[in-house]
C-alpha positions in Angstrom: -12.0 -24.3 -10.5 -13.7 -22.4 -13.5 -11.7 -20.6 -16.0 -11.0 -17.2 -15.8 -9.2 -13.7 -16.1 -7.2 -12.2 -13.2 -7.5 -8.9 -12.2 -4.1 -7.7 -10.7 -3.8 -3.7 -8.8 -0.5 -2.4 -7.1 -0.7 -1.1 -3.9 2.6 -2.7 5.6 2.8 0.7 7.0 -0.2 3.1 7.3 -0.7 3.2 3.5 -1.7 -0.4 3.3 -3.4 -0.9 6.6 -6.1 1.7 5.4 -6.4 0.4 1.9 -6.8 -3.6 3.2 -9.8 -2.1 4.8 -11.1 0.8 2.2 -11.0 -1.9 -0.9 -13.0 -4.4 1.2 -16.0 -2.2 1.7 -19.5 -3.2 0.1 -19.0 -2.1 -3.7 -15.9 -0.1 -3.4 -13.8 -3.2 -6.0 -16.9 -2.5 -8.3 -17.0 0.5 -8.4 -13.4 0.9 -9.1 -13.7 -1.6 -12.3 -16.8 0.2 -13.6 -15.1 3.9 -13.2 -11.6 3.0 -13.7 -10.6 0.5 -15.8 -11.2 1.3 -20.0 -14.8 1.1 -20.7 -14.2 -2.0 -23.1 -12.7 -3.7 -20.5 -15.0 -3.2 -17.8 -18.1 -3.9 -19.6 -16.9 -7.2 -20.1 -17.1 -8.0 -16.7 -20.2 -7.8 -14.0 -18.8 -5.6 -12.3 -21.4 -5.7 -9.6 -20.5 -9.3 -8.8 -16.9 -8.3 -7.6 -16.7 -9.8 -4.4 -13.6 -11.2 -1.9 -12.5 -14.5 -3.7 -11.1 -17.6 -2.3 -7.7 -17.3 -0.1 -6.3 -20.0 -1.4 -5.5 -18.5 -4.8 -2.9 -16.2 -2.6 -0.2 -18.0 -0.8 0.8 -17.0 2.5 4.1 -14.8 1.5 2.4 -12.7 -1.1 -0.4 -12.3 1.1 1.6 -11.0 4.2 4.3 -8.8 2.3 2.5 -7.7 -0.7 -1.6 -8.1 -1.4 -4.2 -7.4 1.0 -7.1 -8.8 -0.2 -8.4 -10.7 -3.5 -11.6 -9.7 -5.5 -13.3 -11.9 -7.9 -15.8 -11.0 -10.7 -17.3 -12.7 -13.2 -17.4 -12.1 -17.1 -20.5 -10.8 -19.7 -20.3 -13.5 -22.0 -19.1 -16.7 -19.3 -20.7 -16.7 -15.4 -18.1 -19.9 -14.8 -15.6 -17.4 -16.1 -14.2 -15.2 -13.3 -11.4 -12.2 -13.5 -9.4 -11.6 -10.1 -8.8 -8.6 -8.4 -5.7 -8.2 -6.5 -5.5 -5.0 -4.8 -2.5 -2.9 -3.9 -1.6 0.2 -4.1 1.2 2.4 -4.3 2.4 5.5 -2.2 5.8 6.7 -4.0 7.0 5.7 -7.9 8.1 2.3 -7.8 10.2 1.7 -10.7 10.1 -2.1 -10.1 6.2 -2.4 -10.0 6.3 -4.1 -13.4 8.6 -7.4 -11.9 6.3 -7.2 -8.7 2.8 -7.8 -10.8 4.8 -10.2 -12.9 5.5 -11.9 -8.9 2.1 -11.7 -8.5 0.9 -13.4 -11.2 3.4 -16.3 -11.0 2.5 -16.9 -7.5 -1.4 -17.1 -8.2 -0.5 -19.4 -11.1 1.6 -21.7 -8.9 -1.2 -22.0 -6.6 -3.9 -22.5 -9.3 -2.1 -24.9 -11.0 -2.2 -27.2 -7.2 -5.8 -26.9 -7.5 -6.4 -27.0 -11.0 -8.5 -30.0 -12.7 -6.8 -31.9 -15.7 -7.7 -29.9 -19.1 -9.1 -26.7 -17.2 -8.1 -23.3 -19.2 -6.0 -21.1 -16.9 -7.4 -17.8 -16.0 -5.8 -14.5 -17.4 -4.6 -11.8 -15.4 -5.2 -8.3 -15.9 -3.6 -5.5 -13.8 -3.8 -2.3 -12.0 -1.9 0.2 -10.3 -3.6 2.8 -8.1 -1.2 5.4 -7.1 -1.4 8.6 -4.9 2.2 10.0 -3.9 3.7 13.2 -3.7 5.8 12.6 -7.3 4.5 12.8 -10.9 4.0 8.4 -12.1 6.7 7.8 -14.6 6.9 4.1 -14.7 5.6 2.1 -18.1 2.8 0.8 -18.2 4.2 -2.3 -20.3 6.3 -5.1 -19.4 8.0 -5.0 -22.6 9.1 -1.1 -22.0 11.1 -2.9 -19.5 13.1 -5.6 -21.6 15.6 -4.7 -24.2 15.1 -7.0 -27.5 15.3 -6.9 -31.2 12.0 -5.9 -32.8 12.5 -9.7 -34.7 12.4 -11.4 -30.9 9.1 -9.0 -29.3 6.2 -11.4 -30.3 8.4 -14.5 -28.6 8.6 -12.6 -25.7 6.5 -12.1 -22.4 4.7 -8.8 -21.8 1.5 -7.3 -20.7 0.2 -4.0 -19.2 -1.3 -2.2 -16.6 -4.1 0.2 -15.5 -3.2 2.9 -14.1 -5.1 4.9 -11.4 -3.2 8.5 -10.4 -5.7 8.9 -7.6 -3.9 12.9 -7.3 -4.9 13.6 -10.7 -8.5 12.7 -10.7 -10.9 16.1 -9.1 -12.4 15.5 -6.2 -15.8 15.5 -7.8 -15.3 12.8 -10.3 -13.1 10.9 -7.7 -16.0 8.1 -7.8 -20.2 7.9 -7.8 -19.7 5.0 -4.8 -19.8 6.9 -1.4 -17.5 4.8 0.2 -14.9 4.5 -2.9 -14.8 8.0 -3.1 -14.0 8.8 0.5 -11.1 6.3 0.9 -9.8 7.6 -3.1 -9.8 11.3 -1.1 -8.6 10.1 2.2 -5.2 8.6 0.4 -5.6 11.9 -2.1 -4.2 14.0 0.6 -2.2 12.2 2.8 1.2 14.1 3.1 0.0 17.0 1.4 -0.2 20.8 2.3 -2.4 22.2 -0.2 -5.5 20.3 1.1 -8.6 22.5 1.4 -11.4 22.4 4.7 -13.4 21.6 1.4 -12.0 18.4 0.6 -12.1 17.2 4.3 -15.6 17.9 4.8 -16.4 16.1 1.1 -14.3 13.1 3.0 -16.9 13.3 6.1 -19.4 13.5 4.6 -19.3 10.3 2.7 -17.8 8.6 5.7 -21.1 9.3 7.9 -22.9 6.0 7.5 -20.1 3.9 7.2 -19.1 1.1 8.8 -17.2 1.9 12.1 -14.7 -0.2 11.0 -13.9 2.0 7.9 -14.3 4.9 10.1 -12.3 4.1 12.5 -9.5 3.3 9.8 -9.9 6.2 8.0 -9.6 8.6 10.8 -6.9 7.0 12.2 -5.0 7.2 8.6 -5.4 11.1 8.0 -4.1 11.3 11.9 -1.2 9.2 11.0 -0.1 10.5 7.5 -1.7 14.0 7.0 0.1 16.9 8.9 0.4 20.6 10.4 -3.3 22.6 9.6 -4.3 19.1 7.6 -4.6 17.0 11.2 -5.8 20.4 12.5 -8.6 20.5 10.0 -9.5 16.5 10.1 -10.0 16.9 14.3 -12.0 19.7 13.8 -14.3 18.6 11.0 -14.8 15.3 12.3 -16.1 16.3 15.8 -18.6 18.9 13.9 -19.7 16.8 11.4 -19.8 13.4 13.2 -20.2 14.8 16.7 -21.6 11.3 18.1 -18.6 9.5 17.3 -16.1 12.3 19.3 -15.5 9.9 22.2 -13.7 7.1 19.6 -12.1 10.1 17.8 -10.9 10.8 21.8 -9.7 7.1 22.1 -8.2 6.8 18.6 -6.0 10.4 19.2 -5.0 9.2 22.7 -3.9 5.8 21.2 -1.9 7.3 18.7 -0.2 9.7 21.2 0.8 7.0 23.4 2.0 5.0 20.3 4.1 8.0 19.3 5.6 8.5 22.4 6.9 4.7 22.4 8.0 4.6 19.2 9.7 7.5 20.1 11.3 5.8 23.2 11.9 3.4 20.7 13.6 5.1 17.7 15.9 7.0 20.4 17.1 3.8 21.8 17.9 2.4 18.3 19.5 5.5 17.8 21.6 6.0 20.4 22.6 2.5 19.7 23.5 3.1 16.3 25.6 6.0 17.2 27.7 4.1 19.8 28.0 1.4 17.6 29.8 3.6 14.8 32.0 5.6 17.2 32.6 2.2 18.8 31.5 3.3 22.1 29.4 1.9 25.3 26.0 3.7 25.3 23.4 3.2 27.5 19.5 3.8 26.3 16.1 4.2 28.2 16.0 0.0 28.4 18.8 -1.2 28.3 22.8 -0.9 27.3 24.4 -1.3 23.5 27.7 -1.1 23.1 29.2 -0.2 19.6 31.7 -2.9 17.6 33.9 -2.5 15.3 33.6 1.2 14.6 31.7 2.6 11.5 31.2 -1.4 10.5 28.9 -1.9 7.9 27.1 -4.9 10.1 26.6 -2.3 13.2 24.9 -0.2 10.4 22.5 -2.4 9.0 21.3 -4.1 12.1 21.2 -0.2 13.3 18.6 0.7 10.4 16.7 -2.3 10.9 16.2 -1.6 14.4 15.1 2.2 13.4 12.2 0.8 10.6 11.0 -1.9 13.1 11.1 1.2 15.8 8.9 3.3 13.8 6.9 0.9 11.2 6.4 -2.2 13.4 7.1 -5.7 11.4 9.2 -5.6 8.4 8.4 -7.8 5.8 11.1 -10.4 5.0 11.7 -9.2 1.2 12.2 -6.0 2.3 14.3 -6.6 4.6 16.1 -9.0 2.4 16.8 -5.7 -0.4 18.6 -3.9 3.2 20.9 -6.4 3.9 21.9 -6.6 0.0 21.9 -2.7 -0.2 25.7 -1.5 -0.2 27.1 0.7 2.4 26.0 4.3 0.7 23.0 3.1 0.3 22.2 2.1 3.9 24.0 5.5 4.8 21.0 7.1 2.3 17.8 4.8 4.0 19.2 5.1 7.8 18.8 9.2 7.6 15.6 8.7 6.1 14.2 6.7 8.1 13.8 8.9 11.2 12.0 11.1 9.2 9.7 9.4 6.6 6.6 8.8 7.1 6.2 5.5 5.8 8.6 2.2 5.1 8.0 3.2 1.6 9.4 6.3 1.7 12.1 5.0 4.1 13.8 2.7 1.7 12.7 4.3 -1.8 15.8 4.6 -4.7 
């Protein structure tokens, strides 16, 4: 394996299922190295040669629970020399981002070092957060903003930084020069927001027309999952005027999604009509079947209760984040289980 410099970003729930697809489009990883990362940095990588790297380099875990996808590109001065790309992206302030790229890194070291050849330079790792939530970034960008250490102990001590992308802060029109990187940067832009303009949306179809029908496909069914009120009103009807030949899988995708809804909504009422009987300690019976409540406002009922609310409405949780709910203590759980029958995503369900 050649030497070389790993290039880490930040980013399951709707969030991630539409950026798994946007960062794997034909030059969208370049473009975001030329535009986005600092010009010194960038230009010492062809960017143009960013490309999905080997799988191997991610193991299973990480793959399923945290990254999407890995890019690699090689360097100016070494072709043999490649930096890494692994995308993610965040959706609300994650305080803890800092220990998750240090995860990252670890875990693509551990499965470098099983394929390694004696003597062989390890690769670096550089890293990049691209966020676009509702709240103003406040997280450092350096590891060692993190650690609390005598000024005397700093140069013995581990740190490194990140890029960071604020995808709400950047204008529409200098979002990105790639057509395709510039749609899905606009299409995460607005989810959740009210002040989005007709403009914007008809900027976002506009770049979409010629895409892939994969991307298209995901990134209408993204704005109809996270955008809301006159935004999903203005989405429907830009799409059908501007892409008029694809109306019949806009049809099939809205229909989908309806029918979705509704059983998730079957779904979520069952878990909580469960949870209720199981704090008042009472027999309820739901839609498909019967609960009945134990041990009356019991911390267990509750935690099994939320679980069965975030699998209801966000489909398969990931095992560390389930793991962080059943070490959460009991205000906590009281906090996530009202906010999860109303957030729109599992990040926003179990945010601090």
């Amino acid at each position: 394996m050649a030497d070389g410099v790993l290039v880490g970003t930040t980013v399951k729930c709707p969030h991630d299922r539409f950026y798994k697809v946007w960062i794997e489009q034909n030059g969208v990883a370049a473009a975001l190295l030329r535009e986005r990362l600092q010009p010194a940095v960038s230009q010492a990588l062809c960017v143009e040669t960013a490309r999905l790297a080997n799988p191997d380099l991610v193991d299973s875990d990480l793959e399923e629970s945290h990254t999407d996808s890995l890019i690699e590109v090689d360097t100016v001065l070494d072709r043999s020399i490649l930096a890494l790309v692994v995308p993610e992206h965040k959706s609300w302030v994650d305080h803890d981002v800092l220990f998750q790229l240090l995860e990252y890194q670890q875990r693509i070291y551990n499965r470098w070092l099983m394929q390694k050849d004696r003597g062989e330079m390890a690769p670096g790792i550089l890293t990049m957060v691209i966020y676009h939530g509702e709240d103003r970034w406040s997280v450092p960008t350096g590891f060692g903003d993190r650690v609390k250490a005598p000024a005397a102990l700093r140069p013995y001590l581990l740190d490194f930084r990140y890029h960071l992308v604020d995808i709400t802060r950047i204008p529409d029109d200098s979002m990105s020069a790639h057509r395709e990187a510039r749609a899905g940067m606009l299409v995460m832009k607005y989810s959740r927001r009210e002040d989005v303009k007709r403009e914007s949306i008809e900027m976002i179809f506009r770049d979409l027309r010629g895409s892939s029908q994969k991307f298209l496909d995901a990134a209408y069914k993204y704005m109809m999952c996270t955008y809301s009120g006159r935004a999903i009103e203005m989405v429907t009807e830009v799409a059908r005027t501007m892409i008029p030949e694809e109306e019949p899988m806009f049809r099939t995708i809205a229909d989908e999604l309806e029918a979705r809804g509704e059983a998730r909504g079957q779904a979520m009422g069952e878990a909580i009509g469960e949870a209720r009987g199981q704090a008042k300690g009472e027999a309820i019976g739901e839609a498909r079947g019967e609960a009945r409540g134990e041990a009356r406002g019991s911390f267990r009922a509750k935690v099994e209760s939320l679980m069965k609310i975030l699998v209801a409405r966000f489909g398969t949780i990931p095992g560390k984040v389930e793991q962080r709910v059943m070490q959460a203590g009991v205000g906590q759980i009281d906090i996530w289980f009202d906010r999860a029958i109303h957030a729109q995503s599992l990040d926003d369900a179990i945010s601090d």
